[in-house]
N, C-alpha and C positions, 0 to 999 in steps of 0.2 A: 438249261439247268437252273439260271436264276428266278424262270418264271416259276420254277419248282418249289423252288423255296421261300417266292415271294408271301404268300400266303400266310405261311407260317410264322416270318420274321413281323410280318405286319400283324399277326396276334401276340408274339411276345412284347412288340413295341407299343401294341396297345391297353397290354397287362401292366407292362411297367410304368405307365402310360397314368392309367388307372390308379396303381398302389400309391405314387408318388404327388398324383390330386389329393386322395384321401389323406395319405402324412399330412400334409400340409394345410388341409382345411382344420386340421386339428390346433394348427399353428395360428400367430396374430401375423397381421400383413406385415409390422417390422422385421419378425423372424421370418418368414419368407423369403423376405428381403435380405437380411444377411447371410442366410442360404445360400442364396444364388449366389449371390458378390463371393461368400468364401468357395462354392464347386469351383466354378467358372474362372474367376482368377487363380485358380490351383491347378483346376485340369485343361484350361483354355491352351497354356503357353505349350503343350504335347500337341497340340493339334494343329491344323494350316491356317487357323485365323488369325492367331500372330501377324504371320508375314503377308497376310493378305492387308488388313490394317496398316501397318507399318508402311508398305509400299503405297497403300491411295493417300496414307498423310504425306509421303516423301514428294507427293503427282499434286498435292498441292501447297506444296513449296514449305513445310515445315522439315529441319533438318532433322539427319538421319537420329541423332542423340534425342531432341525431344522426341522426334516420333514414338522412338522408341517408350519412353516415358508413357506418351500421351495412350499408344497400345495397353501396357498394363491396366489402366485404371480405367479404360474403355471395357476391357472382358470383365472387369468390377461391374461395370454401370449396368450391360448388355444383361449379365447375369440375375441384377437385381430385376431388371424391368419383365424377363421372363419367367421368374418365380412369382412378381407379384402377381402376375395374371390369375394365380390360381384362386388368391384370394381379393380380389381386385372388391367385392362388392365389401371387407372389412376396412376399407380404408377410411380413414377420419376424414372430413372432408374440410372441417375445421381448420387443417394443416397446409390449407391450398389459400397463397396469397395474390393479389390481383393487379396487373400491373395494369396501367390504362382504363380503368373501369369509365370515363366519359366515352372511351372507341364503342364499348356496351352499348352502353345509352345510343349509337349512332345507329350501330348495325339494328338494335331491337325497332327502332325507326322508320329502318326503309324496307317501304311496300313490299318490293319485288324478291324474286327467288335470289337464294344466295348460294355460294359454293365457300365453306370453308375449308380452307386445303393449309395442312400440316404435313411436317416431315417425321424420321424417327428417329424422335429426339427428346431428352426428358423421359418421358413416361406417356406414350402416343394413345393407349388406352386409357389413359386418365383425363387429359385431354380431350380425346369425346367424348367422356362420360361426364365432366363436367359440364359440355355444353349440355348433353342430354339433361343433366339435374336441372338446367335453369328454362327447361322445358321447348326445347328444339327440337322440332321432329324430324331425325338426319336420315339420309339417305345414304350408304354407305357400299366400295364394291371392297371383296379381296381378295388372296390368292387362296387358295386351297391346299390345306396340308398333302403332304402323298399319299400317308395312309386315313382312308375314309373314318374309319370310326374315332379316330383321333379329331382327325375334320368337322365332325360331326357336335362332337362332346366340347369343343371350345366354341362353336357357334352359340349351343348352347346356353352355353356358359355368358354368351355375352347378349343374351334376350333381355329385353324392354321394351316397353309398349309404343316406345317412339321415337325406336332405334329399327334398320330396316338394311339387312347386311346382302347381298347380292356376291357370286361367285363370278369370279371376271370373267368374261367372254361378249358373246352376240347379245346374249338374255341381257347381263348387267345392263350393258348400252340399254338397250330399250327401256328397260327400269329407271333408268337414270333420267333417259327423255320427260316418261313421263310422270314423275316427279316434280323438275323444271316444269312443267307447262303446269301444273295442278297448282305452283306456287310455293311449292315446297323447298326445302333444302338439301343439300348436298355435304356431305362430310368428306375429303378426300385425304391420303396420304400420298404424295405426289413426288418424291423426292428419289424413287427408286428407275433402276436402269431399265429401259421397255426399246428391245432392238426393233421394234415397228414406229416407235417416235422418232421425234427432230433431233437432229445432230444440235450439239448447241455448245455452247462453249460456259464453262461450268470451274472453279476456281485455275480460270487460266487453257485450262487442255479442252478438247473434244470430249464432250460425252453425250451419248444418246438419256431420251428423255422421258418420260413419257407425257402427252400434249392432248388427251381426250379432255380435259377439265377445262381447257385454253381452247378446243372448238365448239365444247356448249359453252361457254361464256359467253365467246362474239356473237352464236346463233340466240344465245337466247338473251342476250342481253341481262346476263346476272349483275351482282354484286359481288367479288373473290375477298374473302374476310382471312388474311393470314392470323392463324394463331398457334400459338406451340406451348409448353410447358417444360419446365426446367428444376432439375431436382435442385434442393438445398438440403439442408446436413437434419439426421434424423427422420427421414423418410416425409419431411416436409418439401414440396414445389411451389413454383413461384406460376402461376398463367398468365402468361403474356399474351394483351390481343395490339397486334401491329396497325398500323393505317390501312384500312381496306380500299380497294380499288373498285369504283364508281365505273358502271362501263364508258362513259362517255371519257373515264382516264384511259385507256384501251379500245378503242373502238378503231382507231386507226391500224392499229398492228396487228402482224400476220402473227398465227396461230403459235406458231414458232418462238417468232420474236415475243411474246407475251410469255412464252413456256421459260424463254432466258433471262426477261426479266424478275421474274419470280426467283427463277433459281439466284441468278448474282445481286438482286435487290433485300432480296430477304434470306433464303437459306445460307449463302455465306454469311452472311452476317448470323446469323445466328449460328451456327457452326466456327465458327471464328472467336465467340466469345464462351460458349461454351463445347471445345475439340473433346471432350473425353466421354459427352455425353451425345454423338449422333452414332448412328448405327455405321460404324465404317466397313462393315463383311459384306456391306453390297457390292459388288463389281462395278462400281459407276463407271468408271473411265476404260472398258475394254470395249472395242470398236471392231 
């Protein structure tokens, strides 16, 4: 019966789909933005991401009262970052502040292929498209919406001449290879739950990982550039590039162990300083 009506529900989803791009292109990217933050924090707390939320901040060690706190103004954040997508190429760019800009000057320096691997946090399509502005030609995989023509019209949406998005599976890998070998770079968001990665230990508990990024590094001997973005008030963010890892910082460790350094070196910390701004609806810590 479902497959019956699958068809249909994925043309109304992609009508509504449709009508709700068009609204909004009509809009400026701050109205967008406060769109989303007012649906999402109105309609979020009726639905199971609440408690989904609530319990991975509980699983890492924030008590039950701020969690809860911390929840509210997360279905704000989530909300904002998924309406601005629609209008993502009106955003002022002027309004993007730069932390570290001598890390710049390092990574622009060295020769060899690099992997920059981010979480979702801030504003993660701002974040590559910033690097994309400063003329980085990335190489990128992701998941795939369920419904295709939805899938379709956000890939879309996110064309540039020296931007290069790959649907995860066998094909990506290979894409990904040869890129690496051509010299090229790598843009990764690496912070989500993959049950064919390493077990790793992740603020405190068990969570799987996922570690493709951590075996072309050691094979190819990259450079892993962390960088993230982080909203401030007025739909201004701050880009943060952290101290990049030289492979010869890494060359000793297993695939793994590089997959957990990343996560407790850098994503806690950046999750830590700003909790209300990671994507907490992941499942990370189910095993």
């Amino acid at each position: 019966m479902k497959n019956i009506f699958k068809p249909l529900f994925h043309n109304l989803e992609y009508i509504a789909f449709i009508a709700l791009n068009k609204f909004l292109k009509m809009l400026s990217f701050n109205t967008s933005s406060n769109i989303g933050s007012f649906l999402i924090s109105t309609l979020g707390p009726f639905t199971k991401y609440p408690k989904i939320i609530s319990k991975n901040l509980e699983n890492s060690g924030y008590k039950k009262l701020i969690a809860s706190s911390i929840a509210k103004e997360n279905l704000s954040q989530t909300g904002r970052v998924f309406f601005e997508f629609f209008n993502i190429n009106k955003f002022n760019w002027k309004s993007v502040y730069i932390e570290n800009e001598d890390i710049l000057q390092q990574i622009n320096e060295y020769k060899g292929s690099k992997i920059f691997i981010s979480a979702h946090i801030g504003n993660w399509e701002i974040t590559r498209n910033y690097l994309l502005n400063l003329g980085f030609k990335l190489h990128s995989v992701y998941r795939h919406a369920n419904n295709k023509k939805i899938d379709y019209h956000i890939q879309k949406n996110r064309d540039r001449k020296n931007a290069f998005f790959y649907r995860k599976g066998s094909e990506s890998a290979k894409n990904m290879i040869k890129a690496l070998k051509k010299n090229e770079d790598l843009a990764l968001l690496v912070d989500q739950r993959d049950s064919s990665g390493s077990l790793i230990n992740f603020f405190g508990k068990k969570a799987y990982a996922t570690d493709g990024f951590a075996h072309l590094a050691l094979k190819y001997k990259t450079m892993i550039c962390p960088v993230y973005s982080v909203r401030l008030k007025n739909s201004k963010f701050k880009f943060i590039y952290d101290e990049p890892l030289y492979f010869d910082d890494f060359k000793e460790l297993s695939a793994k162990s590089l997959v957990e350094k990343i996560h407790t070196e850098y994503f806690e910390k950046w999750i830590r300083e700003n909790p209300t701004q990671w994507l907490w609806v992941h499942q990370r810590w189910r095993i």
